[in-house]
C-alpha positions as CSV (number, residue, x, y, z in Angstrom):
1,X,-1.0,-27.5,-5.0
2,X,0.7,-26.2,-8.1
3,X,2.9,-22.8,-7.1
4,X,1.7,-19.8,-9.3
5,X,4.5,-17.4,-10.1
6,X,4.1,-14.0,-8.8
7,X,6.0,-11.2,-9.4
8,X,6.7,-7.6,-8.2
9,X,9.1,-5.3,-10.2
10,X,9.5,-1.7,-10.8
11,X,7.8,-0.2,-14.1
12,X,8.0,2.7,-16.7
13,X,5.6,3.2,-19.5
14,X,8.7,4.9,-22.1
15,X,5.4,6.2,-24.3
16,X,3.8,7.5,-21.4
17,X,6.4,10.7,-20.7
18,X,5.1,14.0,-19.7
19,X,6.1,17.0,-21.6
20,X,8.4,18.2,-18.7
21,X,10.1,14.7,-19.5
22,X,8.9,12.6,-16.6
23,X,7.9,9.3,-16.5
24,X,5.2,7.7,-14.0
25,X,7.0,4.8,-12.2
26,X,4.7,1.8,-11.2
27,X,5.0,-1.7,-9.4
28,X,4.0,-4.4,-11.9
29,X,2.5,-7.0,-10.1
30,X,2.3,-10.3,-12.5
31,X,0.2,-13.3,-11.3
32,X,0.7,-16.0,-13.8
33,X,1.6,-14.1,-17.1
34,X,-1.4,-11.6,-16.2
35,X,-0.2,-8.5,-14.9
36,X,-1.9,-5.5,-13.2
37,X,0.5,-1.9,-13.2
38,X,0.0,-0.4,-9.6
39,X,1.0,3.4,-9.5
40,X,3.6,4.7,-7.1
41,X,2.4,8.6,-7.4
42,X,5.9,8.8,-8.1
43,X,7.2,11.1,-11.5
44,X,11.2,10.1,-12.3
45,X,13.1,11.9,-15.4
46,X,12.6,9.9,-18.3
47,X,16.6,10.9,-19.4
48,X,17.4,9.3,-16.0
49,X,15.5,6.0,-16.1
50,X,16.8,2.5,-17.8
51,X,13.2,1.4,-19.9
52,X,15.5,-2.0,-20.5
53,X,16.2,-2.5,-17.6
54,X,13.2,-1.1,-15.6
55,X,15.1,1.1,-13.1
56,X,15.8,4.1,-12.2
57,X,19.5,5.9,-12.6
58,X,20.6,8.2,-10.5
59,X,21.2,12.0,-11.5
60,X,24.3,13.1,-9.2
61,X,26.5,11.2,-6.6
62,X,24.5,12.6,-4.0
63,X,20.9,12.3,-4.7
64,X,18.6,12.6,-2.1
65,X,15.4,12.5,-4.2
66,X,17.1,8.8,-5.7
67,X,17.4,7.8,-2.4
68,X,13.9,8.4,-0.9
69,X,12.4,6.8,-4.2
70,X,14.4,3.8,-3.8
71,X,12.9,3.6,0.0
72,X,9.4,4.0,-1.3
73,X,10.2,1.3,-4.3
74,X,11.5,-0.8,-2.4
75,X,8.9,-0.7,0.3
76,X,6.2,-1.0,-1.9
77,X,7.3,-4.2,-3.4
78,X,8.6,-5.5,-0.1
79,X,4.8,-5.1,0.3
80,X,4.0,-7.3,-2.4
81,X,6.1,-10.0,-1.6
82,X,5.4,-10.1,2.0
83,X,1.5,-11.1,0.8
84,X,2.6,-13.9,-1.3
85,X,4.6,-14.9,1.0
86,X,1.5,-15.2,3.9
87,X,-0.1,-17.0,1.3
88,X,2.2,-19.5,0.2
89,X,3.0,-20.0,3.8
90,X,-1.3,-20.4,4.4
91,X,-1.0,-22.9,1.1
92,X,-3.5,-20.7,-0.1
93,X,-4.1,-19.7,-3.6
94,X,-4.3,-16.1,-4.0
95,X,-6.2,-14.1,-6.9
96,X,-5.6,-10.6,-8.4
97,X,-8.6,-9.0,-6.9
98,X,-7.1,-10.2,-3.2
99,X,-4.0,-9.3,-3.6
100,X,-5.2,-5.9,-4.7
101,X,-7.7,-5.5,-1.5
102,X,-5.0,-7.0,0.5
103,X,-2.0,-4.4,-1.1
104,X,-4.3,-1.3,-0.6
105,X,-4.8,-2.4,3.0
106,X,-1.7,-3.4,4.1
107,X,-0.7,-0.2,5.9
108,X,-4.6,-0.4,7.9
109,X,-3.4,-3.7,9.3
110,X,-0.7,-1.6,11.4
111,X,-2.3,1.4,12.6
112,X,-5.4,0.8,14.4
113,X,-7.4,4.7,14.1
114,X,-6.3,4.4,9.9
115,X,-8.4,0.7,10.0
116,X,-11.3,2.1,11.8
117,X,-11.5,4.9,10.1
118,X,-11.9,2.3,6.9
119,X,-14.2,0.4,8.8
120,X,-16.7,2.5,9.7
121,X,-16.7,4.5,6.3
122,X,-16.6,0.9,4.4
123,X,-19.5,-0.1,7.0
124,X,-21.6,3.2,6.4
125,X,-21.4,2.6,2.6
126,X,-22.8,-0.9,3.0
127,X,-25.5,0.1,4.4
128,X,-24.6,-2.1,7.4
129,X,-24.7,0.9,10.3
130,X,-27.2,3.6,10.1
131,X,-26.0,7.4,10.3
132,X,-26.4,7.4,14.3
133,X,-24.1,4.7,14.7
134,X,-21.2,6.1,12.6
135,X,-21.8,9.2,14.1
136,X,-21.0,7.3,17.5
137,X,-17.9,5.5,16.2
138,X,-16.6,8.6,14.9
139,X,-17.2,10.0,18.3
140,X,-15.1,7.2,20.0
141,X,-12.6,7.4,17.5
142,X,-12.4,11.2,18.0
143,X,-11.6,10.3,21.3
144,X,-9.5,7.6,21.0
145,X,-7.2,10.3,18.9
146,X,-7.2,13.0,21.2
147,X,-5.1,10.6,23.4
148,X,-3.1,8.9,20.2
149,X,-3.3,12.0,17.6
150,X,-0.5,10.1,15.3
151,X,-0.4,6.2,15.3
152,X,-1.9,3.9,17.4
153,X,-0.2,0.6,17.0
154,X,-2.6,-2.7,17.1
155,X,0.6,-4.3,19.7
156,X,-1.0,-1.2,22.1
157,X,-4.3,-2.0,21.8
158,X,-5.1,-3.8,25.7
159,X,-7.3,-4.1,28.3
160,X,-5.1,-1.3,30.0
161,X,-5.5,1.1,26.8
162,X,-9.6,0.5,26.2
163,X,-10.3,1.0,30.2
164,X,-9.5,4.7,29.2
165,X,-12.4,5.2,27.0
């Protein structure tokens, strides 16, 4: 099998700047030559950005708001490459509508009450489970929390853990 080049990179429409002069940053994701612009909810001075080359500059020695964006930049497109990587290593072939399911899942794959909270409302909307039996799983789940009320690892998940409920 041919290898498809795929790409992950910070982004910055220059056009797109707010009148406060802020610019929305985004991961580009490019599959091929085709490319898909995946916001980061994140706003950056325009003054403080290189649109050549695609990165943000910090504004003091000491920026703490640089620093956190970097974490969530870099995180996100650690994200990216981590599912081409799984594919390559599957020598599967992976399209732009996967990777965008599997990228807007990826956190649901690490915190088990975030996935079944997706499951349920993803199974509901289906049609596949009638009200009565999301109103059950919710109930479980509800339960579930009151024991884990932050994160609930999948690695915790045992025989020991699902005795309780």
């Amino acid at each position: 099998m041919k290898a498809k080049k795929q790409i992950a990179k910070l982004y910055a429409y220059k056009k797109n700047t707010t009148k406060e002069g802020l610019t929305g940053l985004y991961i580009a994701v490019s599959f091929n030559r085709k490319t898909k612009y995946l916001p980061l909810k994140i706003y950056w001075p325009a003054s403080h950005f290189d649109f050549e080359k695609q990165q943000i500059i910090k504004r003091s020695g000491r920026d703490k708001e640089y620093s956190d964006n970097m974490l969530i930049i870099t995180q996100a497109i650690g994200i990216c490459n981590e599912i081409f990587v799984q594919y390559r290593l599957r020598d599967q072939e992976i399209s732009m509508e996967t990777f965008l399911e599997e990228y807007y899942q990826f956190n649901l794959k690490k915190d088990y009450i975030t996935y079944m909270e997706s499951i349920i409302e993803k199974r509901y909307r289906k049609k596949d489970i009638s009200e009565t039996t999301k109103k059950n799983h919710t109930n479980t789940l509800k339960k579930i929390k009151s024991f884990h009320p932050k994160l609930l690892p999948f690695s915790a998940v045992n025989v020991k853990v699902a005795a309780i409920f």
